[in-house]
C-alpha positions in Angstrom: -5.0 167.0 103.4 -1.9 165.7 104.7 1.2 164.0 102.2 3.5 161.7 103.9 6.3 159.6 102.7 6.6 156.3 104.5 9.6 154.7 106.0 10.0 151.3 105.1 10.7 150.5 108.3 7.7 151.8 110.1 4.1 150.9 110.3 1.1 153.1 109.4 0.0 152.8 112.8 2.7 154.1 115.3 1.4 155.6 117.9 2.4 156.7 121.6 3.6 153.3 122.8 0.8 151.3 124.5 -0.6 148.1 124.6 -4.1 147.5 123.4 -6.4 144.9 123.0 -5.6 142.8 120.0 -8.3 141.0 117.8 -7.0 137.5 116.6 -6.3 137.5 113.1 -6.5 134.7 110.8 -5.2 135.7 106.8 -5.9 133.2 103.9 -3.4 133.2 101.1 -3.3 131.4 97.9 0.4 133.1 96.5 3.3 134.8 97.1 0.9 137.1 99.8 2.2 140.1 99.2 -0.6 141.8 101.2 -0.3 139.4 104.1 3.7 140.6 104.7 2.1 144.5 104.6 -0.3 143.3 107.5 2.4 141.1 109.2 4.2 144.1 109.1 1.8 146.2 110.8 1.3 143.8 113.6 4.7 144.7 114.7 3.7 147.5 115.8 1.9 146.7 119.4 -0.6 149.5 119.1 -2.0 147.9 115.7 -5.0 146.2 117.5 -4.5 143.3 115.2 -2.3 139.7 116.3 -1.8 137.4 113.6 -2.9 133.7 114.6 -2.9 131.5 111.9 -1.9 131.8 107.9 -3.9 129.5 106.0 -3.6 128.8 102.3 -5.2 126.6 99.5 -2.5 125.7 98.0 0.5 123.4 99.9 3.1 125.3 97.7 2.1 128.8 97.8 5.1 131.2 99.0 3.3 132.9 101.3 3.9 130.0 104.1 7.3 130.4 104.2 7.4 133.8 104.5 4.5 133.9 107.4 6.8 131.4 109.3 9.5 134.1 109.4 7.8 136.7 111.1 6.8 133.7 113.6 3.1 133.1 112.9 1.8 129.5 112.5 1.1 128.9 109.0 -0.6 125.8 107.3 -2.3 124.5 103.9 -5.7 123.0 103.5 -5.3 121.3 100.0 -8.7 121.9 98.3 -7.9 119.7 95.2 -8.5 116.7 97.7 -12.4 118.1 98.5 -13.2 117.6 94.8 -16.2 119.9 93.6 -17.5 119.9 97.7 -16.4 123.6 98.1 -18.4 123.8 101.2 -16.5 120.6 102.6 -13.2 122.2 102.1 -14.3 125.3 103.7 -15.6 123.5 106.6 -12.3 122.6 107.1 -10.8 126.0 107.0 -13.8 126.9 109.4 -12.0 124.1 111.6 -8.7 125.0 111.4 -9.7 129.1 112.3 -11.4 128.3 115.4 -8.8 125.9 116.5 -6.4 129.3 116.5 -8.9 131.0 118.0 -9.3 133.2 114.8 -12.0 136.2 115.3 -11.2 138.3 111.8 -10.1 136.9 108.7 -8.0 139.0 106.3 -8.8 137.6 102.6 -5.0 138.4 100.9 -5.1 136.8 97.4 -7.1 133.9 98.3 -8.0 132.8 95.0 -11.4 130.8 95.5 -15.0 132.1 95.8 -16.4 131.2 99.2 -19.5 129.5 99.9 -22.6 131.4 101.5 -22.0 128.7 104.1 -18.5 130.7 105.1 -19.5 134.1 104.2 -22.5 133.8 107.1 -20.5 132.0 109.3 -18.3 134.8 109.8 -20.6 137.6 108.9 -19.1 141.3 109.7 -15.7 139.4 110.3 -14.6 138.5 106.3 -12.9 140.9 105.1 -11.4 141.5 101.2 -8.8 144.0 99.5 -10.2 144.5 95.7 -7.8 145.9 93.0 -10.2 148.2 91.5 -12.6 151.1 92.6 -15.4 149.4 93.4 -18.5 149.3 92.4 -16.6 149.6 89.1 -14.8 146.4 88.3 -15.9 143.6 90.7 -14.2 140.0 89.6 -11.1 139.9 87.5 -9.1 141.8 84.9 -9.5 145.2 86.6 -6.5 146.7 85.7 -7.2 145.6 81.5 -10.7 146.9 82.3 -9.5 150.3 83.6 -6.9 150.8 80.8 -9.8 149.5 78.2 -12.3 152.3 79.7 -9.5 154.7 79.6 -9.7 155.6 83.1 -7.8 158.8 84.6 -8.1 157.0 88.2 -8.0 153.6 89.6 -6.8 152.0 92.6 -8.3 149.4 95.3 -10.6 149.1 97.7 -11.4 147.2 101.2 -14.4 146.0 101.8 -16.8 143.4 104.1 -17.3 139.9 101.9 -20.9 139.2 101.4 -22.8 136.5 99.5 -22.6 138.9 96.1 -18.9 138.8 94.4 -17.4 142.0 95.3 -20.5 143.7 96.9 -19.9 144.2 100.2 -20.2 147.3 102.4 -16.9 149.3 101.6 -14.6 150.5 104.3 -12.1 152.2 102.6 -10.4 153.4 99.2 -7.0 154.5 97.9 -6.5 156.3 94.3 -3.7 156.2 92.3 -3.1 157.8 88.6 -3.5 155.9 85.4 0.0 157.4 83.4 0.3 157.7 79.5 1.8 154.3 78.5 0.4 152.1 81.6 0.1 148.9 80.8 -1.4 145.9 82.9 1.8 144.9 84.9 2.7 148.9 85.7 -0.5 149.8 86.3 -0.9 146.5 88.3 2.6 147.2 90.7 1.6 150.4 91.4 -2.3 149.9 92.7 -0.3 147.1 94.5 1.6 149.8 96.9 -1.8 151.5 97.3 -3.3 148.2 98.6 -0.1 147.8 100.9 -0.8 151.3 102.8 -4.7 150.5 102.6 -5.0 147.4 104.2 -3.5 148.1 107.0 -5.7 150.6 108.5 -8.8 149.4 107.2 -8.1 145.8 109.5 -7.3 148.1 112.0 -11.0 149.8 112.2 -12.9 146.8 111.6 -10.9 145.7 114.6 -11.8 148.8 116.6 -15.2 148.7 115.5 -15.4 151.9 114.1 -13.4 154.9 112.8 -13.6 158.2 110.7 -13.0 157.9 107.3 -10.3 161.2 105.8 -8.9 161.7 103.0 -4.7 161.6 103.2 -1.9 162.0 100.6 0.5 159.5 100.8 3.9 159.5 98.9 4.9 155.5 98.7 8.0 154.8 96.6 7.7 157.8 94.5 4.0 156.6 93.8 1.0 159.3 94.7 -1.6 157.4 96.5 -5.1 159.2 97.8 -6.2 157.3 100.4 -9.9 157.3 101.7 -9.7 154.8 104.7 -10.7 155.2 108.8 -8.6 156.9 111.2 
């Protein structure tokens, strides 16, 4: 088992300088999108094989925008408000906007609205979700009160395909942190976050490969042990 610390600086996927092929990457945000910046990030390295296309959010004000305009991708906001309670309307419209930027895998990164089997099969195999717990344990919301109510030694996040089932999905890869005497909601909460920010990454990247070993790696992030289970 290896244990690395990162640089800030560097991506998770630097390898011996090549081009390769590049899957069009479309990321929906509802907030600040936190976990977008960790996969814009990535994508400055050429050899991650993912290029991000299009940043789409829900909501006109979210912060992400702004910040997906500084690294240069187009970013835009489908208001869903204006659909009413047609969910599948407003999604047809995201549908819309993807395939106008030529979107072929769609990062979900804090987008807070449950999608419509109409979506979910429309891009079967090609929806993809970061989960802040260890699923199967803790599908929906409150995982980190959950954890801390179970009194968990472990928890951490987890990547996984979106299927019609909340949370079900085939997973692609895990990372573990420690629950620490005294954790609360907000600590435990910052720390699975830095977890999701090295896991992310290199789960995209083997959806986008089509494939990868999954191996077990120690990684030191900001003085936070994370146990990562992800592709290769």
């Amino acid at each position: 088992m290896k244990v690395r610390t990162p640089s800030l600086s560097a991506s998770w996927f630097q390898r011996e300088d090549r081009r390769v092929s590049r899957a069009r990457l479309g990321i929906l945000i509802s907030g600040r999108g936190s976990n977008m910046e960790a996969l814009l990030q990535a994508a400055a390295d050429p050899a991650w094989p993912c290029e991000p296309t299009l940043v789409l959010s829900n909501r006109p004000n979210a912060g992400g925008l702004e910040k997906a305009r500084s690294f240069g991708v187009m970013a835009t906001a489908l208001d869903h408000k204006i659909y009413g309670k047609d969910r599948e309307a407003f999604e047809r419209a995201v549908d819309a906007e993807l395939r106008a930027a030529g979107v072929e895998l769609i990062a979900l990164a804090g987008f807070m609205r449950v999608l419509t089997p109409w979506f979910v099969n429309a891009w079967a195999g090609k929806l993809i979700n970061i989960h802040p717990s260890l699923l199967p344990k803790y599908p929906g919301v409150d995982t980190h009160k959950r954890a801390l109510a179970a009194g968990d030694a472990v928890h951490g996040c987890t990547v996984h395909q979106v299927t019609a089932g909340v949370d079900e999905g085939p997973v692609i890869g895990q990372a573990e942190i420690d629950v620490l005497a005294g954790d609360t909601e907000d600590t435990l909460a910052a720390r699975v976050l830095k977890a999701e920010h090295l896991l992310y990454p290199r789960c995209l990247a083997a959806v986008a490969r089509k494939g990868g070993t999954r191996v077990a790696e120690t990684v030191i992030a900001d003085g936070v042990e994370v146990r990562l289970f992800a592709p290769h």
